[in-house]
N, C-alpha and C positions, 0 to 999 in steps of 0.2 A: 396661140397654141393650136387654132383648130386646122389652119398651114399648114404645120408641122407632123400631121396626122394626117393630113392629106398626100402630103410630098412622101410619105413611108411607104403607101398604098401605089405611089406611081412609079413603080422600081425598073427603070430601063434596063437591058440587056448589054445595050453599044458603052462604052466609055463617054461621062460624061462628067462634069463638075460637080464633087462631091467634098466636104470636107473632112477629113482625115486627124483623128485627135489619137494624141502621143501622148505617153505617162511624162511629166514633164520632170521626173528626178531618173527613170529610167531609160526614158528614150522608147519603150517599148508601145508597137501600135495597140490602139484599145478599140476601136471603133471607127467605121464610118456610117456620114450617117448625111441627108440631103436634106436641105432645107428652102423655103422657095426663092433664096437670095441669096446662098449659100455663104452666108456672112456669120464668120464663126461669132460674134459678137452677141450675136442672142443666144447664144447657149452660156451655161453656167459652167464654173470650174476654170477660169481662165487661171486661179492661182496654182491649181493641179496640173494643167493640161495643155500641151500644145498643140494652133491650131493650124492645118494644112489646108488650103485648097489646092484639090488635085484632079485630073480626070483619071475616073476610075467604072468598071462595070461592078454593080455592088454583087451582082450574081454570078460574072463570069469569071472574077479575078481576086487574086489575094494582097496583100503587101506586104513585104517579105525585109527585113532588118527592120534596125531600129532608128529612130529621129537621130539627126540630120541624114544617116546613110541608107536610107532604104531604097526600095525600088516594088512598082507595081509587076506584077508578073498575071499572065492568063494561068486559070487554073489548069487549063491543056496542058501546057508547060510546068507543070508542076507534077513531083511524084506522088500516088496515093497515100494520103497521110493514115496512119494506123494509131492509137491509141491505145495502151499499155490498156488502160481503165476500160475501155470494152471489151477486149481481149477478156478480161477475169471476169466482165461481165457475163459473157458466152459459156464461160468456163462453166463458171456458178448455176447457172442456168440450166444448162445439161445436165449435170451431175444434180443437181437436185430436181429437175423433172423426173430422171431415172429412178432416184433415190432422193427423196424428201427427207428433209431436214429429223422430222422425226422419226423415220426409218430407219435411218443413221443410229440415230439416240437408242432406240429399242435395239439393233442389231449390238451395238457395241456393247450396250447395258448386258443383254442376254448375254453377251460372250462374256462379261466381268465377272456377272454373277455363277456362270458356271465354271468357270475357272475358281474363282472363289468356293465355290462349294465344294470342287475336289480336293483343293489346297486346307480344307475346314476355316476358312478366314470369315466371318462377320464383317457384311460391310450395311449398316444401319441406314446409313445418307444415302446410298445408292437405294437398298428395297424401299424405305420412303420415298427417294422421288419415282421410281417406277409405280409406285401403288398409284403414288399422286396421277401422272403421267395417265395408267389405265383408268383411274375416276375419271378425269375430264376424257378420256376418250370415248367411257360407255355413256356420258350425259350429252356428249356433242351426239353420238347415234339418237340418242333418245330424241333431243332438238331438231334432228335430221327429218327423223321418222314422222315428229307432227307436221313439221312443215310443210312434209309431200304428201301425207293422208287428209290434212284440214280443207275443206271446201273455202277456208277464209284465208286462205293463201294462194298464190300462185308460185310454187316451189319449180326453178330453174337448176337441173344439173349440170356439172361441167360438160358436162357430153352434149347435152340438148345447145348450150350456150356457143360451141365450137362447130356443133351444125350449123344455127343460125348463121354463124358470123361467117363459114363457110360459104353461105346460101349465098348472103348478102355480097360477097365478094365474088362468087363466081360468073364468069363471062361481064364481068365489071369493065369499066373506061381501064383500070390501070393495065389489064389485058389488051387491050386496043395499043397501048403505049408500049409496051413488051418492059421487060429490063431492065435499070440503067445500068450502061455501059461503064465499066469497071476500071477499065485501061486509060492513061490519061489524067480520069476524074480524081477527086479529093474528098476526104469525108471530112467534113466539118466538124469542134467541138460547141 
């Protein structure tokens, strides 16, 4: 095994002999993966899985259909793959950096209950969880407050945390490196 954790570490660039395992009810590629003899035989799941030896760059190329009709292709030659699932990730992200989740909750709640109040409606479940809601918000201040006054603490704010990490990154190696280039490439899941 201790091979096989060695040969993961020595990841060539060029096309080289790599074996290639298929879903063996689907056809569908799952993995490649190099071993020091590339002999599918020491790996496990021969009753799952079909095994190819192929030359393949495991960083520059992809495999593209499924067993028996596939083909290697360079990632150059390939369109930038996008993913539905990051996209909402982005999404989500903005929108609640802007507006935080419980933002949200308070903005919409405030709007219900004043509507409600013009309308004269009692709504019980809503003022409960807002009360709720404001309790955990004036105890998390209060937890806040010791945190940063206590001499047996070292209390970190978001702000101080986004400087550092600032700090720590600026005029860094990945500067020297600039970018990577967008056109071409593919993003991996």
């Amino acid at each position: 095994m201790d091979s096989l954790v060695a040969a993961a570490y020595e990841i060539p660039s060029t096309r080289s002999p790599a074996i290639l395992q298929f879903n063996r009810v689907t056809g569908q590629f799952v993995n490649a993966i190099r071993t020091p003899d590339n002999d599918p035989s020491v790996l496990g799941g021969q009753e799952y899985f079909i095994f190819v030896v192929a030359d393949i760059s495991l960083t520059d190329d992809q495999v593209i259909g499924e067993y028996p009709d596939y083909k290697i292709v360079a990632n150059k030659d390939l369109p930038t793959r996008v993913f539905e699932s990051e996209m909402r990730l982005q999404l989500q992200t903005k929108i609640t950096r802007r507006y935080p989740v419980i933002t949200q909750v308070n903005v919409i709640s405030d709007s219900i209950l004043a509507l409600a109040e013009k309308a004269g409606i009692e709504l019980p479940e809503l003022a409960e969880m807002r009360d709720y809601i404001n309790e955990v918000k004036r105890a998390h201040e209060v937890r806040m407050k010791f945190f940063e006054e206590s001499p047996d603490y070292e209390f970190v704010s978001i702000a101080q945390e986004e400087a550092r990490s600032e700090a720590q990154l600026e005029g860094g190696v990945h500067e020297l490196f600039g970018p990577k280039e967008a056109t071409g490439g593919r993003i991996f899941s």
